[in-house]
C-alpha positions in Angstrom: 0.0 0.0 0.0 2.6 2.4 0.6 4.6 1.6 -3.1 0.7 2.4 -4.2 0.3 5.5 -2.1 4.2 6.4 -3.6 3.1 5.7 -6.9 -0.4 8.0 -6.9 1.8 11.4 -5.5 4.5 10.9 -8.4 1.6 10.2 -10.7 -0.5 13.8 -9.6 3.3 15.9 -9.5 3.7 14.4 -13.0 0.5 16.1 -14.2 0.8 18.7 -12.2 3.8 19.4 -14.2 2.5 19.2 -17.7 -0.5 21.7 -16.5 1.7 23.6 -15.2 4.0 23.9 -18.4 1.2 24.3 -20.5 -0.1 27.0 -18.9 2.9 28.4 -19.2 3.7 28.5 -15.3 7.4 27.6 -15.8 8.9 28.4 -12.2 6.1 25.9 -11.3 7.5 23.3 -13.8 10.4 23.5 -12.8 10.1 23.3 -9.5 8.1 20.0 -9.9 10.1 18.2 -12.0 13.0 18.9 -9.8 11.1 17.5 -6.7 10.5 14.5 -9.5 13.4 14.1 -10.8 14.7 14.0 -6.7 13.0 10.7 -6.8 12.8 7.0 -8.1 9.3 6.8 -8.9 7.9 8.5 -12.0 11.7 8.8 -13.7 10.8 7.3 -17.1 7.3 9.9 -17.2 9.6 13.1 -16.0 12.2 12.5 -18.3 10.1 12.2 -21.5 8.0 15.1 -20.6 11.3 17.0 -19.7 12.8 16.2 -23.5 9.1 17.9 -24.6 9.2 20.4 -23.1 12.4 21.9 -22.8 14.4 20.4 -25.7 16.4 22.5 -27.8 15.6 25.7 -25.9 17.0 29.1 -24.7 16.4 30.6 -21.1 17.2 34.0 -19.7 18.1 34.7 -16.6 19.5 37.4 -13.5 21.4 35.0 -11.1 22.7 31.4 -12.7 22.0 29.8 -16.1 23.4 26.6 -17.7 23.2 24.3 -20.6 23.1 20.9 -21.3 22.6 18.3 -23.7 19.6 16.9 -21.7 16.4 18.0 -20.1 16.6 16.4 -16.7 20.3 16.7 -16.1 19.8 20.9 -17.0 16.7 20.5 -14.2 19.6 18.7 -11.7 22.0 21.4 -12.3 19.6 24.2 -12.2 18.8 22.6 -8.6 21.9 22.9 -7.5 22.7 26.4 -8.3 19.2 27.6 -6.5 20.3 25.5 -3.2 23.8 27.8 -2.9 26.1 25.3 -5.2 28.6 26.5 -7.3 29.0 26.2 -11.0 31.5 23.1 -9.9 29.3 21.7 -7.5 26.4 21.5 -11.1 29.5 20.6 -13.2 29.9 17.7 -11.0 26.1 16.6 -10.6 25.1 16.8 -13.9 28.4 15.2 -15.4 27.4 11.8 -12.9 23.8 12.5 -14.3 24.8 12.5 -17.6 26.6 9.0 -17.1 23.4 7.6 -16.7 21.3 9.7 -19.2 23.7 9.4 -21.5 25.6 6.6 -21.5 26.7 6.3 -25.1 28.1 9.4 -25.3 30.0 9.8 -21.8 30.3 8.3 -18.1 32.4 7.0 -15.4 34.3 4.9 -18.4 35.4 8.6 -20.6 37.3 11.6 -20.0 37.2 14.6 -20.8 38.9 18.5 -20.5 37.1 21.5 -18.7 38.1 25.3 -19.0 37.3 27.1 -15.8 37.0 30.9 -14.4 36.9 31.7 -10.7 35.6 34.8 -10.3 37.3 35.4 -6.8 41.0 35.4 -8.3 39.5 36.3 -12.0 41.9 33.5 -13.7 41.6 30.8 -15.9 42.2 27.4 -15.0 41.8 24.6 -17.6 41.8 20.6 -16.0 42.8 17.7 -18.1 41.2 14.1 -17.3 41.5 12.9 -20.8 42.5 9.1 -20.7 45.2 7.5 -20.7 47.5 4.7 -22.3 47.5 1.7 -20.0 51.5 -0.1 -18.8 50.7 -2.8 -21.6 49.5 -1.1 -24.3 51.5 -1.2 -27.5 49.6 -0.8 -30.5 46.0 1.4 -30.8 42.5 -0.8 -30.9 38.9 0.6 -32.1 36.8 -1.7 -29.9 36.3 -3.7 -27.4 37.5 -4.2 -23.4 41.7 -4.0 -25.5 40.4 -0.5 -26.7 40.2 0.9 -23.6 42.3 3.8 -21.7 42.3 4.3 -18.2 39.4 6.1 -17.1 39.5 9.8 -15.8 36.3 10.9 -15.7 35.7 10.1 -11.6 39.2 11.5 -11.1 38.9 14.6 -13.0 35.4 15.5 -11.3 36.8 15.4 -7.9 40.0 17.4 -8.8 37.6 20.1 -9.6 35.3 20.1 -6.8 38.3 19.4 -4.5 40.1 22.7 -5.1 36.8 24.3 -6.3 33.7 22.8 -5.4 31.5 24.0 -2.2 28.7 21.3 -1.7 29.2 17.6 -0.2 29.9 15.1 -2.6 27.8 12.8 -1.8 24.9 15.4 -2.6 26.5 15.7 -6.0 26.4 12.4 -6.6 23.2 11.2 -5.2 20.7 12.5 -8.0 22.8 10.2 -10.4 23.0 7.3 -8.1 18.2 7.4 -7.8 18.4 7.8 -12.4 20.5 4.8 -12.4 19.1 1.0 -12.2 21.3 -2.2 -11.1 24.8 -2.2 -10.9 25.6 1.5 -12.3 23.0 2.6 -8.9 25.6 0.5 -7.0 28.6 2.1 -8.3 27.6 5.6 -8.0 26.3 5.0 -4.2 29.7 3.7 -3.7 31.7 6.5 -5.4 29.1 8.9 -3.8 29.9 7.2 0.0 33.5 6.4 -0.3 34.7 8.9 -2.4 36.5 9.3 -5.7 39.8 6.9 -4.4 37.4 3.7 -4.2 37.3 3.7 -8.4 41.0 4.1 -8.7 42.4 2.0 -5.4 39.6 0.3 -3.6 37.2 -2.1 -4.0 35.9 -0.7 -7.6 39.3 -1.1 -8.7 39.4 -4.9 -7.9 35.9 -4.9 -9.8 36.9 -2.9 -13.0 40.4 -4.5 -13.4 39.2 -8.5 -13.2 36.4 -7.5 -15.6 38.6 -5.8 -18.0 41.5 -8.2 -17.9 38.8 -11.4 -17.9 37.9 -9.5 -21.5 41.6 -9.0 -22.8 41.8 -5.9 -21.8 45.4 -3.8 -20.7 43.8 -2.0 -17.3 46.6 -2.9 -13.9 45.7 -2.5 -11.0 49.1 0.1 -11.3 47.4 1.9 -14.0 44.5 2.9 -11.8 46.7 3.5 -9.0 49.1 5.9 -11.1 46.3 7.7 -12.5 46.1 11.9 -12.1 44.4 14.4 -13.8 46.7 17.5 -14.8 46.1 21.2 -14.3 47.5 23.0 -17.1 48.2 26.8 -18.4 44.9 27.7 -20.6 45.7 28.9 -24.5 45.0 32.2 -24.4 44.0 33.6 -28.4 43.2 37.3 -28.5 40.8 38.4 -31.1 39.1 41.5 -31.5 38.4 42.7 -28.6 38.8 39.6 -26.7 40.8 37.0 -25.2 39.4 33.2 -25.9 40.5 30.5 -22.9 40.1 26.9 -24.0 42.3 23.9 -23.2 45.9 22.9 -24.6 47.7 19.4 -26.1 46.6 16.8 -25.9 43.1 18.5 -26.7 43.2 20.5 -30.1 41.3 23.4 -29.0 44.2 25.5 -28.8 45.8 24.7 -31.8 43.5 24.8 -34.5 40.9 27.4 -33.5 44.1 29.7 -32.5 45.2 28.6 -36.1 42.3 29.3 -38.0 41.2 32.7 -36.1 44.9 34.3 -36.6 45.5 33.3 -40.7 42.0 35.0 -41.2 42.3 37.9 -38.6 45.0 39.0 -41.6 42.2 38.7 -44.4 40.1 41.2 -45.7 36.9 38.6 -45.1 34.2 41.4 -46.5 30.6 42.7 -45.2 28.7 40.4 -46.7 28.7 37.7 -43.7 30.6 34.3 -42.7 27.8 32.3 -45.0 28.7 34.1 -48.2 30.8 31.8 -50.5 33.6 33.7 -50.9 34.1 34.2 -46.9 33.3 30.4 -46.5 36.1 29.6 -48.6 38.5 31.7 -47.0 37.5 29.8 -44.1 37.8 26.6 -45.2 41.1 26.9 -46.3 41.8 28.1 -43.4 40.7 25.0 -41.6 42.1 23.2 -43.8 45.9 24.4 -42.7 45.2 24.4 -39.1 44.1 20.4 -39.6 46.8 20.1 -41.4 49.2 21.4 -38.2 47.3 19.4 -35.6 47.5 16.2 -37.3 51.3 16.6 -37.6 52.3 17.6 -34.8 49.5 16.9 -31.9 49.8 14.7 -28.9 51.1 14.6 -25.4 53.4 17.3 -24.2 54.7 14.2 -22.0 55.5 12.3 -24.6 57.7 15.0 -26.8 57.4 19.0 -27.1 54.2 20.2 -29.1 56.0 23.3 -31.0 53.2 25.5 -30.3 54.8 28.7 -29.6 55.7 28.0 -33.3 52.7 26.9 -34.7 50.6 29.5 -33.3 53.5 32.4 -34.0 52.8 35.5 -36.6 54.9 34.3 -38.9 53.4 31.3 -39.8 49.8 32.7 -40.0 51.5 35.1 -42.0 52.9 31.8 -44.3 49.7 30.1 -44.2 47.8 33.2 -45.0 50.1 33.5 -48.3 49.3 30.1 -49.0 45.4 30.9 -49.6 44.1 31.1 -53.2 41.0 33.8 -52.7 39.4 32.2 -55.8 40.3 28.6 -56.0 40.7 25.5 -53.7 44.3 24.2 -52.8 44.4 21.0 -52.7 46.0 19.5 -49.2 48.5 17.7 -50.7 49.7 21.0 -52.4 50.7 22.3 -49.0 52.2 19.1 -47.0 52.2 15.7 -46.7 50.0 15.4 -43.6 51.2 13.5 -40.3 49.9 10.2 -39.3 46.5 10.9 -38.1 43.3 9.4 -36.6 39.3 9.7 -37.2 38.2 11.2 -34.4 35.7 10.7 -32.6 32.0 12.7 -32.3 30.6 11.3 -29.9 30.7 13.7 -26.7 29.0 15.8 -23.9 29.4 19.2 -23.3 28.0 22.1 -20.9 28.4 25.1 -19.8 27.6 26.4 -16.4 27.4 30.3 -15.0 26.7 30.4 -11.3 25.3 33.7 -9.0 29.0 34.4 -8.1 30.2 35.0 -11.5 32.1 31.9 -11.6 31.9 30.1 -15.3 32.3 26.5 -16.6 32.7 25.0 -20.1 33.2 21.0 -19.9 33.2 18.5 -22.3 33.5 15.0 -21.7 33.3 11.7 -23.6 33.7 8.0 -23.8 35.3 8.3 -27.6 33.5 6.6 -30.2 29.7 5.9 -29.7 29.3 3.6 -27.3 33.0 3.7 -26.2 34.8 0.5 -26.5 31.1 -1.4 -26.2 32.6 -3.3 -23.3 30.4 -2.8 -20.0 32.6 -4.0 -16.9 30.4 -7.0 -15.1 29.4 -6.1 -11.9 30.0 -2.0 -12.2 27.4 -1.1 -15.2 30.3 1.0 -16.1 30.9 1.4 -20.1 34.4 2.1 -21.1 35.9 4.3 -23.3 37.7 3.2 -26.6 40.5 6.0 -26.6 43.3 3.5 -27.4 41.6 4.4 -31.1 42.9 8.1 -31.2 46.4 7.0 -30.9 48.3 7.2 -33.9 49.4 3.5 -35.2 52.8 5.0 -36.3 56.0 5.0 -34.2 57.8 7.6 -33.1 54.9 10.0 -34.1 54.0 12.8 -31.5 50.2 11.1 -30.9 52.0 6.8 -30.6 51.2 4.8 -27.7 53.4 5.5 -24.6 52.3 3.9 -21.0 50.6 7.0 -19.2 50.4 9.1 -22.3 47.1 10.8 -23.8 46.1 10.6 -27.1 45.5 13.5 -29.0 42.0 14.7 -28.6 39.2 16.9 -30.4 37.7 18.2 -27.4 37.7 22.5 -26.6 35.9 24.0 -24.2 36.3 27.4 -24.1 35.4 30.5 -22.2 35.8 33.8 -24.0 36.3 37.1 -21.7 36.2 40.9 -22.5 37.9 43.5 -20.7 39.2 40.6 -18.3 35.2 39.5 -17.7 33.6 36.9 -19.1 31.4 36.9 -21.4 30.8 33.9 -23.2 30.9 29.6 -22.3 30.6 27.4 -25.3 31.1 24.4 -26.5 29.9 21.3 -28.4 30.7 17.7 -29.3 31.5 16.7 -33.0 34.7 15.2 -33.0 37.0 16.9 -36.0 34.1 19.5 -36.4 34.2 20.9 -33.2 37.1 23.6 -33.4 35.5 24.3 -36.5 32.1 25.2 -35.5 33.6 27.1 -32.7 35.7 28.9 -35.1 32.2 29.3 -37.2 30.3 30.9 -34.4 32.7 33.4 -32.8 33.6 34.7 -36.2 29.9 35.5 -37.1 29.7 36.8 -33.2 33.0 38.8 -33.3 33.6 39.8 -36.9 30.0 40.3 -38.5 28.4 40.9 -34.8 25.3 38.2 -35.1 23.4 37.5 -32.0 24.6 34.3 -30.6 21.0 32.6 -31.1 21.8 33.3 -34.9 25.5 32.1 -34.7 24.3 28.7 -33.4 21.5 28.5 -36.0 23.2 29.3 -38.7 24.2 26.1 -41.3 27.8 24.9 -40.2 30.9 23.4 -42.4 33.8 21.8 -41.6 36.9 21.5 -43.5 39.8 18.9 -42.5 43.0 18.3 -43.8 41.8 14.5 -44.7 39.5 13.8 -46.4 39.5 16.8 -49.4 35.8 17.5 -49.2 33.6 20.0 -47.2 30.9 18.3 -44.8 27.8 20.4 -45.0 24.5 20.1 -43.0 22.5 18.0 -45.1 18.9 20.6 -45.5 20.7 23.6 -44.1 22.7 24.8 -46.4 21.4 27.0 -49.5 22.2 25.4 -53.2 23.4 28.5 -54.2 26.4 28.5 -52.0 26.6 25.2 -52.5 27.2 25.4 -56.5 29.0 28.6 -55.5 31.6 26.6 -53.8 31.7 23.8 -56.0 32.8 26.9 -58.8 35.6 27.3 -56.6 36.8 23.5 -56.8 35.5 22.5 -53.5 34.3 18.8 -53.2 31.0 18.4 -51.3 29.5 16.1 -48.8 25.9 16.0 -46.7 25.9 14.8 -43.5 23.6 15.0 -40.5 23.5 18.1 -38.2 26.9 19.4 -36.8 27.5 19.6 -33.5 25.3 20.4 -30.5 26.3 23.5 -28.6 25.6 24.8 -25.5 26.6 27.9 -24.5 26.0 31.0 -21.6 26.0 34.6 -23.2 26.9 36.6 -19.9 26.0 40.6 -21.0 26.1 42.6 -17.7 23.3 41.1 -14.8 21.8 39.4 -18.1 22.8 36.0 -18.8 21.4 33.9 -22.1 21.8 30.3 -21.9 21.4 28.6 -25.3 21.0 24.4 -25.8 21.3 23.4 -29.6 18.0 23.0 -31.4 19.8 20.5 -33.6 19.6 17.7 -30.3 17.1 17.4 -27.6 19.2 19.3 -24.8 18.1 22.0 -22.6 18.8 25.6 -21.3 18.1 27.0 -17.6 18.2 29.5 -15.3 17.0 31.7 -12.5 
């Protein structure tokens, strides 16, 4: 009678909750579905009428705002921040939420990078938790429990709410821990009651390394053990009028944004708008050169020197910039003979976070390929990442397999400041195409001064070094620029949508949080 009497309340909050939405009562749906989502009972019904009703969506608010690829983990960090938590203390829950929600895309098995400001000591701090090589390891693997990497993701969450973070961890963890079922529940209450150390040298560990090694998999007990996530100095990339903080080797975002913005800062790129054909193509190629730098020379500082303090200097821009035809394609192999380099992966999570202190998070984590290695460790529920893939299978290449190194890795979350405040978060998941679409959106934002809502609409391209053509967003792009381009000698693909931003517009008390309409995530605020 009392699982009945349970059952009945979750069922009247669920309606309460639609009535409430429809009628366009928001702080009421909102507050319900974060009572529901609180709870066991009436999950499944909250989350699909979360995806309805907030998918894709932007929010405005005075105090805190954030956005996330879904619905009910935006509602559990929107919770959070209204309860006195930081923008860590969200980071943290709706990362663990996400594990559950999302599970194909990122989890307790990935990594990931985050980009941080701290508004007490106005820096920039940028955390790497990317994955790393395990003591074994010799040659790269796409799939499978011998794919795998050691797992960061746990680690790298408590390194950020352990210098950072404000709220218990258990709280943090504990919203996860009632979305999960079976053995994934059990692992979360266990990280959430012992702490981080339990996944890396504890019980857990026993767990995940007899699972993986029972599979073929590389994972030691020494691997887990050895395991840190790194602090490291932000890239810093000025551009009109502002400085733009994302994260440095092994993560690309650096590189090739930096790259890209500085060969066409030197261009005359018109008043027409970053859509025309002739500004695309300036852009492309300059994509294309900065693809063509990162897949030569990217990997783990640990491993050898990343040059970049040379590939980010004047003087090569300038070179590049030289390089660029204004009226015809140049075919990659007509400016180098690319490094060894891998595909990499798209599927990701990313959000970004401002709190009611001023402090601001972009984050993006991920489990590599969808699905990760498609090994789940028995007794954990934990799906593991398949990062041994982005490793290059060359020797003696800057991105080979080391014990303990990272591979190189697509990820950039950045934070963009003006005036030494911030006033952007942003990023999205898409593999090769997300420095691109970054690069997309602050140019039509910085250069041709669109409204971020119109940046992130606007049709995206990406351009690599490998292979020659341009992927375009199959329905979104016009026919005339596409036949304008293809004049130029561009090759042309369709592909499904790019990327899925999120992103916080901070102007002043205002703040504009803004989830991708191409996916079913969601903006908040207060």
């Amino acid at each position: 009678m009392k699982q009945r009497g349970s059952t009945d309340k979750s069922v009247c909050a669920t309606r309460a909750f639609a009535v409430a939405r429809h009628e366009g009562q928001l702080d009421v749906a909102q507050t319900l579905l974060s009572v529901l989502v609180g709870g066991r009972l009436g999950i499944a019904v909250v989350l699909m009428l979360a995806s309805n009703a907030f998918a894709g969506s932007q929010a405005t608010a005075t105090h805190a705002a954030l956005a996330t690829s879904s619905p009910a983990a935006t509602q559990i960090g929107l919770r959070i921040l209204k309860s006195g938590g930081n923008a860590i203390d969200a980071a943290v829950a709706v990362s663990f939420a996400l594990a559950v929600l999302e599970p194909k895309a990122t989890g307790l098995g990935g990594g990931g990078f985050l980009t941080y400001f701290d508004a007490e000591s106005g820096g920039v701090w940028t955390l790497d938790f990317r994955e790393t090589a395990p003591l074994t390891a010799k040659i790269p693997a796409s799939k499978g429990a011998v794919s795998a990497c050691v797992p960061g993701f746990v680690a790298g969450l408590d390194a950020m709410h352990s210098r950072f973070g404000s709220r218990p961890w258990r709280e943090l963890v504990t919203p996860a821990q009632l979305l999960a079922k079976d053995d994934l529940a059990k692992t979360l209450q266990r990280i959430g009651e012992q702490g981080a150390h339990d996944f890396y040298d504890g019980e857990l560990t026993k767990k995940l390394v007899e699972g993986v090694q029972a599979a073929g998999g590389l994972l030691s007990y020494r691997d887990l053990r050895d395991y840190k996530p790194v602090w490291r100095a932000p890239v810093r990339i000025a551009f009109r009028g502002t400085e733009i903080y994302t994260v440095a080797p092994p993560a690309s975002g650096g590189l090739v944004l930096a790259s890209v913005l500085k060969i066409l800062n030197g261009l005359d790129l018109g008043t027409s708008g970053l859509q025309s054909p002739k500004t695309l193509h300036l852009m492309l190629e300059a994509e294309r050169r900065a693809a063509i730098d990162r897949d030569k020379f990217l990997g783990d500082p640990a491993g050898g020197r990343v040059p970049m303090h040379d590939l980010l200097s004047d003087e090569r821009a300038a070179l590049w910039r030289a390089s660029i035809d204004p009226n015809r394609v140049t075919p990659t192999i007509a400016l180098a003979e690319p490094g060894a380099s891998t595909a990499p992966s798209g599927h990701t999570t990313h959000i970004s976070i401002v709190d009611s202190h001023g402090n601001v998070v972009s984050m993006t984590t991920s489990l590599g390929d969808d699905g990760g290695s498609g090994f789940v460790v028995p007794a954990l529920g934990v799906l593991l990442n398949n990062a041994m893939n982005d490793f290059n299978s060359t020797a003696a290449t800057p991105n080979s397999v080391q014990w303990g190194n990272r591979p190189a890795s697509p990820l950039a979350p950045a934070i963009v400041l003006r005036g030494g405040k911030p006033m952007l978060a942003i990023g999205t998941p898409g593999g090769a195409t997300i420095t691109t679409t970054l690069a997309q959106i602050l140019l039509d934002m910085l250069v041709f001064k669109r409204s971020l809502p119109d940046a992130i609409a606007a049709p995206r391209w990406s351009q690599q070094a490998v292979p020659e053509e341009i992927a375009y967003e199959q329905g979104r792009a016009p026919q005339a620029t596409l036949d304008a381009l293809s004049a130029l000698g561009h090759g042309i693909r369709a592909r499904e949508p790019i990327g899925d931003v999120q992103a916080v517009l901070i102007d002043g008390r205002k703040l504009m949080a803004i989830s991708d309409s191409r996916h079913g995530g969601a903006a908040g605020g207060y």
